[in-house]
C-alpha positions in Angstrom: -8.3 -13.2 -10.7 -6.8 -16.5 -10.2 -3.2 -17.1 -11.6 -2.0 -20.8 -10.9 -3.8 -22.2 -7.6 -3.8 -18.8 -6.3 -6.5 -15.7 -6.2 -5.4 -11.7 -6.4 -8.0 -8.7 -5.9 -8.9 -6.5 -9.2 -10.7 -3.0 -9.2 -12.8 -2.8 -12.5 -13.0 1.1 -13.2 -16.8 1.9 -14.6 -16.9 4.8 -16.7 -19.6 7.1 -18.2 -21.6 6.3 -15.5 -24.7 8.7 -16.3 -27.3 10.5 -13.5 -31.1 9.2 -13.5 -33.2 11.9 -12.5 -36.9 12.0 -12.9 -39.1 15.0 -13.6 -42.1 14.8 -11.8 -44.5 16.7 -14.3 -47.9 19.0 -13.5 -50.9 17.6 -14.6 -51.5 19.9 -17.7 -48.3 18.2 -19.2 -49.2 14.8 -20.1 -53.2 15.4 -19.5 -54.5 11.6 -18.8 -57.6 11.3 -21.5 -55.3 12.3 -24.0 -52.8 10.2 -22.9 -55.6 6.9 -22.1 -56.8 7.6 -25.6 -53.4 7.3 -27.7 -52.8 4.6 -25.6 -55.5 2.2 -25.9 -54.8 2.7 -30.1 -50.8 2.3 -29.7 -51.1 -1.3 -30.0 -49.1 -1.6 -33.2 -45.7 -0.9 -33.6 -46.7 2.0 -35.9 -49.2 3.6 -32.7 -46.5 2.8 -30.2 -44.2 5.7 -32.7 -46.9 7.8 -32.7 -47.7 7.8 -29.1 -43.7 8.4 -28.3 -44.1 11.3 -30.8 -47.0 12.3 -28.8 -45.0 12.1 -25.8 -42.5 14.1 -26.4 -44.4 16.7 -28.3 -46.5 17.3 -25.0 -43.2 17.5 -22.9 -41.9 20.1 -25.3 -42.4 22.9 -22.6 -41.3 20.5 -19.7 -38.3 19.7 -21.7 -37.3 23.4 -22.3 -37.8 24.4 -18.8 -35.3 21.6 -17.9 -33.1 22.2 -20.0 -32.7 25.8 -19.1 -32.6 24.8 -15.5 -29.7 22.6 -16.7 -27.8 25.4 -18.3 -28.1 27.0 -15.8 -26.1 24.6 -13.3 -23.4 24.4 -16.6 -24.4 21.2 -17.7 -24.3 20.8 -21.9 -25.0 17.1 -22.4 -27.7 15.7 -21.6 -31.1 13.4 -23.1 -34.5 14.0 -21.6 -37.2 11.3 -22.3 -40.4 10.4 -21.2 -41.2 7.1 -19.9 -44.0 5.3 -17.6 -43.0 4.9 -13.7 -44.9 3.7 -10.6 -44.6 6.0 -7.4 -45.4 4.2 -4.8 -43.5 5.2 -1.7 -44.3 8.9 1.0 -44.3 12.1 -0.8 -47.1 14.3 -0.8 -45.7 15.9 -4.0 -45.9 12.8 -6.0 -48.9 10.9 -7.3 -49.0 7.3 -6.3 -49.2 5.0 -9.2 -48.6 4.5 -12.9 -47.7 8.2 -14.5 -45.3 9.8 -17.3 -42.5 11.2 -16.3 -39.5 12.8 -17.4 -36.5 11.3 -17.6 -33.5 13.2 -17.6 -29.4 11.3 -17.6 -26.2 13.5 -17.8 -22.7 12.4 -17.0 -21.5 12.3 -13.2 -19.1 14.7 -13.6 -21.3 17.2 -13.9 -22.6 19.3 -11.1 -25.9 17.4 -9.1 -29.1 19.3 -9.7 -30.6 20.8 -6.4 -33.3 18.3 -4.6 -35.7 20.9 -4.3 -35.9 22.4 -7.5 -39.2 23.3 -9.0 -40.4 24.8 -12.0 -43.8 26.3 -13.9 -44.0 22.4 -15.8 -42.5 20.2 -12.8 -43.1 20.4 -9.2 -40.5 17.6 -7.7 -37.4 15.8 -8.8 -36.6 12.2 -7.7 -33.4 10.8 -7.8 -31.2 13.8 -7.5 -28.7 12.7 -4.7 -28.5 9.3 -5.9 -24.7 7.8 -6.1 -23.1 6.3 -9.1 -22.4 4.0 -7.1 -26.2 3.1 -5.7 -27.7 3.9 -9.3 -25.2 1.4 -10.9 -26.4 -1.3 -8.9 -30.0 -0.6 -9.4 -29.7 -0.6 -13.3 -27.7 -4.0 -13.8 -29.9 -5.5 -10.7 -26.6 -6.5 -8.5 -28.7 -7.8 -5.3 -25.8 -8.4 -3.1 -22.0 -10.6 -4.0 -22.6 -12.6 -6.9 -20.6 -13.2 -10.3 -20.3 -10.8 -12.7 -19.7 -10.9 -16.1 -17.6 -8.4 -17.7 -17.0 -8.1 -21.3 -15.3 -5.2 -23.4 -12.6 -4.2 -20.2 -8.9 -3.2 -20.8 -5.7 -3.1 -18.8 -5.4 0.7 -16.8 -1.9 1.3 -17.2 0.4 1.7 -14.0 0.1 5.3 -14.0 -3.3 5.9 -14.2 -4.6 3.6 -11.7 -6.7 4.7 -9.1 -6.5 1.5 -6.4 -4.3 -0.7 -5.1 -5.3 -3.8 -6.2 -3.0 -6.4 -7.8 -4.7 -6.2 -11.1 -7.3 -3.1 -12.7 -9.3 -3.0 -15.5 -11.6 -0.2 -17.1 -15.0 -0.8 -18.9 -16.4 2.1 -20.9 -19.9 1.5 -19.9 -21.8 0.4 -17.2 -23.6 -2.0 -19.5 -20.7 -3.9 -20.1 -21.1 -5.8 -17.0 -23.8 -8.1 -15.6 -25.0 -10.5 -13.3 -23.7 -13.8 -14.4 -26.5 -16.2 -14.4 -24.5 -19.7 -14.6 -22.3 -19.8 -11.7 -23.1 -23.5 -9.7 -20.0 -24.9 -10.9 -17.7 -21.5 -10.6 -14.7 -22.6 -7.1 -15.5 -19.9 -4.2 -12.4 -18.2 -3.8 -11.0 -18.1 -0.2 -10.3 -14.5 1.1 -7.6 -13.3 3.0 -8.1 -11.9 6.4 -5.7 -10.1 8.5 -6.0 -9.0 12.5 -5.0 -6.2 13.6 -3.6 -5.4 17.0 -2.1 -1.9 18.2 0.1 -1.2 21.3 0.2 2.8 22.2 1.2 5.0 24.9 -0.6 8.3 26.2 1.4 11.6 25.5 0.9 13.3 28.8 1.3 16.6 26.9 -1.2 16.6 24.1 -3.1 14.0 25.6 -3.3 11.4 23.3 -2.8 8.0 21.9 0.4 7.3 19.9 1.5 4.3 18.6 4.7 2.0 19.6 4.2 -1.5 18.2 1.6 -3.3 15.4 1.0 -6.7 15.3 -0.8 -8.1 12.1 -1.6 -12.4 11.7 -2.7 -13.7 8.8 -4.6 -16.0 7.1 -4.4 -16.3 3.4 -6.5 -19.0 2.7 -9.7 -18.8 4.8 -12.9 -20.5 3.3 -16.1 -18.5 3.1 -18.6 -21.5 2.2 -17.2 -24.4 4.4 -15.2 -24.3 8.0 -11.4 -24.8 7.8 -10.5 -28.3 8.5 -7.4 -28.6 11.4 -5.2 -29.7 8.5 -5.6 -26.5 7.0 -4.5 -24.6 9.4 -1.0 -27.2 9.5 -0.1 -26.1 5.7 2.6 -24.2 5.2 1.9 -20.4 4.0 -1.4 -20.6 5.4 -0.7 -18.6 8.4 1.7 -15.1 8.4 2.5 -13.0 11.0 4.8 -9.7 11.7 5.2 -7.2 14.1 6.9 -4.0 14.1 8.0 -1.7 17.0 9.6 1.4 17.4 11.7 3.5 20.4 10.0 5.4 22.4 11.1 9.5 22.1 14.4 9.8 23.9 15.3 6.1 24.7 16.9 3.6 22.9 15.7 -0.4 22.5 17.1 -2.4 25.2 20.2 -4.4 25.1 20.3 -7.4 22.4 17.3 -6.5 21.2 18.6 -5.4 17.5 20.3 -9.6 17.8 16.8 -11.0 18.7 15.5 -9.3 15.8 17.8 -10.5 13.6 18.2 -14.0 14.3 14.2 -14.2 14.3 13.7 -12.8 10.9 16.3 -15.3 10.0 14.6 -18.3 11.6 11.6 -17.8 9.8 12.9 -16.8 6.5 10.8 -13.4 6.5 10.7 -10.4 8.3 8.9 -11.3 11.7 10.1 -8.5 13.5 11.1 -4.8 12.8 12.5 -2.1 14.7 12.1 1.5 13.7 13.6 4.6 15.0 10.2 6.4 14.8 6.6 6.4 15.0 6.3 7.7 11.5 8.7 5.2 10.2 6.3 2.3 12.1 3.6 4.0 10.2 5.0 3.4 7.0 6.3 0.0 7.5 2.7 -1.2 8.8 1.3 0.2 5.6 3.6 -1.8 3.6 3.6 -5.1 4.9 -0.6 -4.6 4.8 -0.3 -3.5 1.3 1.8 -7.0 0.2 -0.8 -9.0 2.3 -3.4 -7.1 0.3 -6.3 -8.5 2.7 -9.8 -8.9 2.3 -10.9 -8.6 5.7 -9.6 -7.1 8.3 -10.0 -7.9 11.8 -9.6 -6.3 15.4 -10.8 -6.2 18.9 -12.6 -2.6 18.8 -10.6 -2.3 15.8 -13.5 0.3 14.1 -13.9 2.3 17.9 -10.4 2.7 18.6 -7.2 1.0 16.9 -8.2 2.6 13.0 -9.1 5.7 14.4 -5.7 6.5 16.3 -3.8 4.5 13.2 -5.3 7.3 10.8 -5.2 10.4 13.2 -1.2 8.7 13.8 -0.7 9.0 10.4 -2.3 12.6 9.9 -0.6 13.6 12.7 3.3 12.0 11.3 2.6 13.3 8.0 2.6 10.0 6.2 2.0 10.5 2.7 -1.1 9.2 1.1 1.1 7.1 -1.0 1.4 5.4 2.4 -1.6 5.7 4.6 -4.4 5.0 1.8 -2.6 1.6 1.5 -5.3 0.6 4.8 -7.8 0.2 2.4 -7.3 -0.6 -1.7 -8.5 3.1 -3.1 -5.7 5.5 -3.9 -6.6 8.5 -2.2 -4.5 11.8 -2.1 -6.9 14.0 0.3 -7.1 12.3 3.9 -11.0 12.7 4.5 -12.8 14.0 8.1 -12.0 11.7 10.8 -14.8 12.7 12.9 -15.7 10.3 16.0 -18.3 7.4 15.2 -21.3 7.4 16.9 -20.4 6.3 20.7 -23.2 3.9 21.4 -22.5 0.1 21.6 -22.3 -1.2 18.5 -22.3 1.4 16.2 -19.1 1.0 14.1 -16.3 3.6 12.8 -17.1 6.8 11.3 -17.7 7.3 7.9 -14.1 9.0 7.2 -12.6 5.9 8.7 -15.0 3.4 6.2 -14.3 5.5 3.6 -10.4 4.9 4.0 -10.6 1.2 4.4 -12.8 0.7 1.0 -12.3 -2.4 -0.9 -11.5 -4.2 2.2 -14.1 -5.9 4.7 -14.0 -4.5 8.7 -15.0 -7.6 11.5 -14.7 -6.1 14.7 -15.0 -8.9 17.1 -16.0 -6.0 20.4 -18.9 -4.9 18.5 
Protein backbone atom coordinates (compact mmCIF):
# COMPACT_ATOMS: atom_id res chain seq x y z
CA UNK A 1 0.00 0.00 0.00
CA UNK A 2 1.81 3.09 -0.92
CA UNK A 3 1.09 6.33 1.15
CA UNK A 4 3.19 9.37 -0.23
CA UNK A 5 6.59 7.98 -1.87
CA UNK A 6 6.56 5.25 0.52
CA UNK A 7 5.24 1.33 0.52
CA UNK A 8 3.67 -0.55 3.79
CA UNK A 9 2.76 -4.42 3.90
CA UNK A 10 -1.12 -5.41 4.01
CA UNK A 11 -2.66 -8.91 4.93
CA UNK A 12 -6.00 -9.31 2.94
CA UNK A 13 -8.07 -11.91 5.15
CA UNK A 14 -9.99 -14.40 2.56
CA UNK A 15 -13.11 -15.77 3.96
CA UNK A 16 -15.58 -18.56 3.11
CA UNK A 17 -13.00 -20.23 1.55
CA UNK A 18 -14.85 -23.59 0.68
CA UNK A 19 -13.21 -27.48 0.33
CA UNK A 20 -13.10 -29.14 -3.30
CA UNK A 21 -13.36 -32.61 -2.95
CA UNK A 22 -14.20 -34.98 -5.74
CA UNK A 23 -16.10 -38.18 -5.60
CA UNK A 24 -14.65 -40.67 -7.65
CA UNK A 25 -17.92 -42.61 -8.69
CA UNK A 26 -18.32 -46.71 -9.64
CA UNK A 27 -19.16 -47.35 -12.94
CA UNK A 28 -22.95 -48.24 -12.45
CA UNK A 29 -23.38 -44.54 -11.43
CA UNK A 30 -23.05 -42.47 -14.48
CA UNK A 31 -23.12 -45.74 -16.98
CA UNK A 32 -21.17 -44.27 -20.23
CA UNK A 33 -23.88 -45.11 -23.22
CA UNK A 34 -26.32 -43.51 -21.32
CA UNK A 35 -24.29 -40.79 -20.61
CA UNK A 36 -22.54 -40.66 -24.67
CA UNK A 37 -26.16 -40.70 -25.70
CA UNK A 38 -27.69 -37.62 -23.75
CA UNK A 39 -24.72 -36.08 -24.59
CA UNK A 40 -24.40 -36.16 -28.25
CA UNK A 41 -28.35 -34.61 -28.18
CA UNK A 42 -27.47 -31.79 -25.32
CA UNK A 43 -26.40 -29.54 -27.90
CA UNK A 44 -29.09 -26.89 -27.13
CA UNK A 45 -29.38 -25.03 -24.22
CA UNK A 46 -32.67 -26.91 -23.51
CA UNK A 47 -30.57 -30.64 -23.89
CA UNK A 48 -27.68 -29.17 -21.89
CA UNK A 49 -30.85 -28.80 -18.78
CA UNK A 50 -31.89 -31.97 -19.47
CA UNK A 51 -28.58 -33.72 -19.39
CA UNK A 52 -27.70 -31.83 -15.88
CA UNK A 53 -31.10 -33.18 -14.76
CA UNK A 54 -29.99 -36.45 -15.94
CA UNK A 55 -26.90 -36.00 -13.97
CA UNK A 56 -27.95 -35.53 -10.95
CA UNK A 57 -30.87 -37.80 -11.07
CA UNK A 58 -28.18 -40.72 -11.67
CA UNK A 59 -26.05 -39.43 -8.79
CA UNK A 60 -29.11 -39.54 -6.56
CA UNK A 61 -27.71 -42.63 -4.63
CA UNK A 62 -24.02 -41.33 -4.83
CA UNK A 63 -25.31 -38.11 -3.47
CA UNK A 64 -27.08 -39.77 -0.45
CA UNK A 65 -24.29 -41.97 0.46
CA UNK A 66 -22.19 -38.72 0.73
CA UNK A 67 -24.14 -36.98 2.38
CA UNK A 68 -24.61 -39.45 5.14
CA UNK A 69 -20.87 -39.92 5.23
CA UNK A 70 -20.86 -36.16 5.73
CA UNK A 71 -23.24 -36.19 8.65
CA UNK A 72 -21.55 -38.41 9.89
CA UNK A 73 -18.16 -36.25 10.28
CA UNK A 74 -20.86 -33.23 11.65
CA UNK A 75 -20.80 -31.38 8.61
CA UNK A 76 -24.50 -29.61 7.73
CA UNK A 77 -23.71 -27.43 4.74
CA UNK A 78 -22.62 -28.52 1.92
CA UNK A 79 -23.52 -28.69 -2.33
CA UNK A 80 -22.65 -31.78 -4.21
CA UNK A 81 -22.60 -31.56 -8.10
CA UNK A 82 -21.55 -33.34 -10.86
CA UNK A 83 -19.23 -32.08 -13.33
CA UNK A 84 -16.72 -33.53 -16.19
CA UNK A 85 -12.89 -33.86 -15.00
CA UNK A 86 -9.71 -35.37 -16.67
CA UNK A 87 -7.63 -37.81 -14.37
CA UNK A 88 -4.58 -38.02 -15.67
CA UNK A 89 -1.97 -38.48 -13.03
CA UNK A 90 -0.83 -42.40 -10.82
CA UNK A 91 -3.69 -44.00 -9.15
CA UNK A 92 -4.87 -47.31 -9.74
CA UNK A 93 -8.18 -46.37 -8.27
CA UNK A 94 -8.96 -43.73 -10.79
CA UNK A 95 -9.76 -44.04 -14.44
CA UNK A 96 -7.47 -41.97 -16.68
CA UNK A 97 -9.32 -39.59 -18.85
CA UNK A 98 -12.49 -37.59 -19.25
CA UNK A 99 -15.33 -38.96 -16.54
CA UNK A 100 -18.29 -37.54 -14.26
CA UNK A 101 -17.53 -36.94 -11.03
CA UNK A 102 -18.90 -35.69 -7.98
CA UNK A 103 -18.17 -32.64 -6.69
CA UNK A 104 -18.64 -32.02 -3.27
CA UNK A 105 -17.50 -27.97 -1.39
CA UNK A 106 -18.16 -27.35 2.33
CA UNK A 107 -16.69 -24.53 4.41
CA UNK A 108 -13.04 -24.96 5.95
CA UNK A 109 -14.11 -24.92 9.14
CA UNK A 110 -15.46 -27.97 9.11
CA UNK A 111 -13.83 -31.16 9.93
CA UNK A 112 -11.56 -32.75 6.57
CA UNK A 113 -13.10 -35.88 5.28
CA UNK A 114 -10.73 -39.01 5.70
CA UNK A 115 -8.50 -39.68 2.44
CA UNK A 116 -9.34 -43.15 2.37
CA UNK A 117 -12.91 -43.12 2.58
CA UNK A 118 -14.92 -45.41 0.44
CA UNK A 119 -18.43 -46.18 -0.03
CA UNK A 120 -21.05 -48.84 -1.99
CA UNK A 121 -21.34 -45.64 -4.96
CA UNK A 122 -17.64 -44.20 -4.69
CA UNK A 123 -14.42 -45.99 -4.32
CA UNK A 124 -11.77 -42.88 -4.01
CA UNK A 125 -11.81 -39.29 -2.99
CA UNK A 126 -9.36 -36.68 -4.43
CA UNK A 127 -8.70 -33.64 -3.02
CA UNK A 128 -9.25 -34.28 0.60
CA UNK A 129 -6.08 -32.86 2.31
CA UNK A 130 -5.89 -29.99 0.04
CA UNK A 131 -5.12 -26.48 1.88
CA UNK A 132 -7.24 -23.41 1.62
CA UNK A 133 -4.43 -22.08 1.03
CA UNK A 134 -3.19 -24.38 -2.19
CA UNK A 135 -6.93 -24.70 -3.44
CA UNK A 136 -7.19 -20.83 -3.42
CA UNK A 137 -4.50 -20.47 -5.65
CA UNK A 138 -5.55 -23.13 -7.99
CA UNK A 139 -9.13 -21.65 -8.44
CA UNK A 140 -8.17 -17.82 -9.23
CA UNK A 141 -4.93 -19.32 -11.26
CA UNK A 142 -2.28 -17.21 -9.04
CA UNK A 143 0.98 -18.82 -10.95
CA UNK A 144 3.48 -17.27 -8.75
CA UNK A 145 3.88 -12.97 -7.48
CA UNK A 146 1.90 -11.05 -9.71
CA UNK A 147 -0.84 -8.21 -9.17
CA UNK A 148 -3.98 -8.78 -7.81
CA UNK A 149 -6.99 -7.22 -8.07
CA UNK A 150 -9.18 -6.98 -5.17
CA UNK A 151 -12.53 -5.50 -5.16
CA UNK A 152 -15.43 -5.65 -2.47
CA UNK A 153 -12.54 -5.62 0.79
CA UNK A 154 -13.11 -3.70 4.15
CA UNK A 155 -11.02 -2.31 6.88
CA UNK A 156 -10.53 -5.44 9.91
CA UNK A 157 -10.75 -3.35 12.90
CA UNK A 158 -7.73 -3.24 15.43
CA UNK A 159 -9.09 -5.79 17.48
CA UNK A 160 -9.78 -8.43 15.24
CA UNK A 161 -6.81 -8.54 13.25
CA UNK A 162 -4.96 -11.56 12.83
CA UNK A 163 -1.31 -10.20 11.46
CA UNK A 164 0.89 -7.68 11.91
CA UNK A 165 0.95 -5.86 8.97
CA UNK A 166 0.60 -2.06 8.83
CA UNK A 167 -2.62 -2.20 7.01
CA UNK A 168 -5.49 -5.42 6.79
CA UNK A 169 -8.36 -5.89 4.93
CA UNK A 170 -11.10 -8.74 4.72
CA UNK A 171 -12.82 -9.96 1.45
CA UNK A 172 -15.88 -12.14 1.92
CA UNK A 173 -15.06 -14.41 -0.94
CA UNK A 174 -12.43 -15.79 -2.57
CA UNK A 175 -13.77 -14.55 -5.88
CA UNK A 176 -13.37 -11.14 -5.07
CA UNK A 177 -9.81 -11.26 -5.98
CA UNK A 178 -7.92 -11.93 -9.21
CA UNK A 179 -5.09 -11.85 -11.23
CA UNK A 180 -4.74 -8.35 -12.60
CA UNK A 181 -4.15 -8.63 -16.24
CA UNK A 182 -2.78 -4.95 -17.02
CA UNK A 183 0.12 -4.34 -14.96
CA UNK A 184 3.22 -3.08 -17.54
CA UNK A 185 2.92 0.31 -16.35
CA UNK A 186 2.18 -0.55 -12.31
CA UNK A 187 6.14 0.94 -10.16
CA UNK A 188 7.77 -2.37 -8.60
CA UNK A 189 7.78 -1.62 -5.05
CA UNK A 190 11.26 -1.96 -3.35
CA UNK A 191 11.18 -4.42 -0.31
CA UNK A 192 12.73 -4.10 2.86
CA UNK A 193 15.31 -6.56 3.96
CA UNK A 194 16.87 -6.87 7.29
CA UNK A 195 20.05 -9.16 8.46
CA UNK A 196 20.16 -10.79 11.18
CA UNK A 197 23.17 -11.57 13.33
CA UNK A 198 23.12 -13.32 16.91
CA UNK A 199 25.93 -13.41 19.54
CA UNK A 200 25.34 -16.39 22.33
CA UNK A 201 27.02 -18.14 24.95
CA UNK A 202 26.85 -21.98 25.96
CA UNK A 203 25.16 -22.64 29.45
CA UNK A 204 27.55 -25.22 30.69
CA UNK A 205 24.67 -26.55 32.75
CA UNK A 206 21.83 -27.19 30.45
CA UNK A 207 23.98 -27.20 27.63
CA UNK A 208 22.76 -24.85 25.44
CA UNK A 209 22.79 -21.74 23.38
CA UNK A 210 21.51 -18.52 24.99
CA UNK A 211 21.51 -15.31 23.68
CA UNK A 212 23.61 -11.99 24.79
CA UNK A 213 23.62 -9.45 21.92
CA UNK A 214 21.44 -9.01 18.33
CA UNK A 215 22.46 -7.10 15.64
CA UNK A 216 19.88 -6.21 12.82
CA UNK A 217 21.01 -3.70 9.41
CA UNK A 218 18.67 -2.63 7.25
CA UNK A 219 17.84 -1.66 4.07
CA UNK A 220 14.57 -0.07 3.39
CA UNK A 221 14.67 0.60 -0.02
CA UNK A 222 16.27 -2.36 -1.94
CA UNK A 223 15.16 -2.78 -5.70
CA UNK A 224 13.89 -6.15 -6.82
CA UNK A 225 13.98 -5.43 -10.79
CA UNK A 226 17.20 -3.34 -11.18
CA UNK A 227 20.66 -3.29 -9.00
CA UNK A 228 21.06 -0.46 -6.52
CA UNK A 229 23.03 2.27 -7.90
CA UNK A 230 26.17 3.50 -5.29
CA UNK A 231 24.13 6.69 -4.91
CA UNK A 232 21.47 4.79 -3.35
CA UNK A 233 23.09 3.38 -0.92
CA UNK A 234 24.49 7.42 0.06
CA UNK A 235 20.72 8.51 0.79
CA UNK A 236 19.85 9.22 3.90
CA UNK A 237 17.22 6.59 5.58
CA UNK A 238 18.24 4.09 3.20
CA UNK A 239 20.38 2.16 5.51
CA UNK A 240 19.32 1.42 9.60
CA UNK A 241 21.02 -0.44 12.01
CA UNK A 242 20.71 -1.33 15.96
CA UNK A 243 22.03 -3.59 18.24
CA UNK A 244 21.04 -4.59 21.59
CA UNK A 245 22.90 -6.40 24.36
CA UNK A 246 22.35 -7.61 27.68
CA UNK A 247 24.51 -8.66 31.08
CA UNK A 248 25.53 -11.73 31.41
CA UNK A 249 23.78 -13.65 34.76
CA UNK A 250 25.67 -12.39 37.74
CA UNK A 251 27.82 -9.55 36.20
CA UNK A 252 27.30 -6.19 35.43
CA UNK A 253 28.30 -4.13 31.99
CA UNK A 254 31.63 -2.72 32.21
CA UNK A 255 32.57 0.68 33.23
CA UNK A 256 31.23 3.62 30.98
CA UNK A 257 29.49 1.52 29.04
CA UNK A 258 25.81 2.84 30.02
CA UNK A 259 27.79 6.64 28.72
CA UNK A 260 28.79 4.99 25.37
CA UNK A 261 25.36 4.04 24.93
CA UNK A 262 24.01 7.07 25.53
CA UNK A 263 25.97 9.47 23.65
CA UNK A 264 25.69 7.00 20.56
CA UNK A 265 21.96 6.85 20.50
CA UNK A 266 22.24 10.55 20.66
CA UNK A 267 24.68 10.87 17.78
CA UNK A 268 22.61 9.23 15.53
CA UNK A 269 19.30 10.52 16.60
CA UNK A 270 17.77 6.83 17.13
CA UNK A 271 18.35 4.14 19.33
CA UNK A 272 21.62 2.45 17.99
CA UNK A 273 22.37 0.67 21.01
CA UNK A 274 20.51 -0.90 24.00
CA UNK A 275 21.41 -2.45 27.13
CA UNK A 276 19.08 -4.78 28.92
CA UNK A 277 19.25 -6.37 32.23
CA UNK A 278 18.12 -9.77 30.81
CA UNK A 279 17.96 -12.15 28.10
CA UNK A 280 14.20 -12.02 28.19
CA UNK A 281 14.13 -8.38 28.11
CA UNK A 282 16.76 -8.60 24.82
CA UNK A 283 14.13 -10.86 23.51
CA UNK A 284 11.49 -8.45 23.68
CA UNK A 285 13.31 -5.45 22.57
CA UNK A 286 14.69 -7.49 19.29
CA UNK A 287 11.03 -8.24 18.57
CA UNK A 288 10.13 -4.75 18.69
CA UNK A 289 12.58 -2.94 16.79
CA UNK A 290 11.92 -5.97 13.96
CA UNK A 291 8.25 -5.38 14.26
CA UNK A 292 8.73 -1.26 13.43
CA UNK A 293 11.18 -2.32 10.60
CA UNK A 294 8.38 -4.61 9.43
CA UNK A 295 10.85 -6.44 6.81
CA UNK A 296 10.27 -8.28 3.83
CA UNK A 297 13.23 -10.32 3.86
CA UNK A 298 15.12 -11.35 6.22
CA UNK A 299 18.68 -12.30 6.05
CA UNK A 300 21.41 -14.35 8.01
CA UNK A 301 24.50 -16.37 7.76
CA UNK A 302 22.92 -19.99 8.74
CA UNK A 303 20.20 -17.87 9.84
CA UNK A 304 17.36 -20.91 9.09
CA UNK A 305 20.15 -23.83 10.75
CA UNK A 306 20.96 -21.98 13.70
CA UNK A 307 20.32 -18.16 14.67
CA UNK A 308 16.04 -18.56 14.30
CA UNK A 309 16.13 -21.79 15.89
CA UNK A 310 17.86 -20.74 19.27
CA UNK A 311 15.91 -17.09 18.84
CA UNK A 312 12.53 -19.14 19.08
CA UNK A 313 13.67 -21.95 21.54
CA UNK A 314 15.20 -18.44 23.54
CA UNK A 315 11.99 -17.11 23.56
CA UNK A 316 10.07 -20.44 24.53
CA UNK A 317 12.47 -21.00 26.99
CA UNK A 318 12.11 -16.84 28.60
CA UNK A 319 8.48 -17.07 28.37
CA UNK A 320 8.12 -14.25 25.93
CA UNK A 321 4.56 -13.77 25.17
CA UNK A 322 3.35 -14.36 21.72
CA UNK A 323 2.34 -10.78 21.63
CA UNK A 324 6.16 -10.65 21.40
CA UNK A 325 7.83 -13.52 19.70
CA UNK A 326 5.22 -14.00 16.70
CA UNK A 327 6.36 -10.38 15.87
CA UNK A 328 9.49 -12.53 13.75
CA UNK A 329 7.17 -13.13 11.26
CA UNK A 330 3.76 -10.89 10.35
CA UNK A 331 0.97 -13.68 11.55
CA UNK A 332 -0.39 -13.19 15.04
CA UNK A 333 -0.02 -16.38 16.53
CA UNK A 334 -0.92 -17.28 20.27
CA UNK A 335 0.20 -21.10 20.34
CA UNK A 336 4.17 -21.29 19.71
CA UNK A 337 4.19 -24.41 17.12
CA UNK A 338 6.86 -27.61 17.26
CA UNK A 339 10.32 -26.51 16.93
CA UNK A 340 11.57 -29.66 15.75
CA UNK A 341 15.26 -29.74 14.12
CA UNK A 342 15.29 -29.21 10.18
CA UNK A 343 16.61 -31.78 8.28
CA UNK A 344 20.61 -31.70 8.92
CA UNK A 345 21.84 -32.16 5.40
CA UNK A 346 23.54 -29.21 3.48
CA UNK A 347 21.16 -27.15 2.29
CA UNK A 348 18.10 -28.12 3.58
CA UNK A 349 16.57 -25.04 5.28
CA UNK A 350 14.66 -24.52 8.82
CA UNK A 351 12.07 -26.69 9.98
CA UNK A 352 8.63 -26.30 9.31
CA UNK A 353 7.80 -24.85 12.90
CA UNK A 354 10.43 -22.25 12.36
CA UNK A 355 8.82 -21.24 8.52
CA UNK A 356 5.71 -21.33 9.93
CA UNK A 357 6.64 -18.55 12.48
CA UNK A 358 8.37 -16.34 10.12
CA UNK A 359 5.26 -16.27 7.57
CA UNK A 360 4.66 -13.22 5.66
CA UNK A 361 8.24 -12.53 5.54
CA UNK A 362 10.94 -13.93 2.96
CA UNK A 363 14.12 -16.15 4.64
CA UNK A 364 17.72 -15.70 2.43
CA UNK A 365 20.21 -17.61 4.15
CA UNK A 366 23.37 -16.72 2.59
CA UNK A 367 25.33 -20.39 4.26
CA UNK A 368 22.82 -22.44 2.43
Amino acid sequence: VVIGKRFHSCCVVVKNMQRCIYAIPSSSVFPRDTISRIEKNSTSSDASLSLRATLHELSSGLKSEVAEKLSDLNVSNFVMTPVKRNYAFERTDVPIGEQYVLKINYPYKDPAVPADLRGDHFHALLGTNNSALELFLIKRKIKGPSWLSISKFVACPSTQRVSWCKFEVTVDSPKDISVLMTSNTLEVPPVVVAAVNLKTIINEKHNVHEIVSASVICCHQVKIDTPMRSEDWQKRGTISHFTVMRKLEGSIFPIGLTKEASDRNQKAGSNVLALESSERALLNRLMIELSKLDCDVLVGHNISGFDLDVLLHRAQTCKVPSSMWSKIGRLRRSVMPRLTKGNTLYGSGASPGIMSCIAGRLLCDTYL
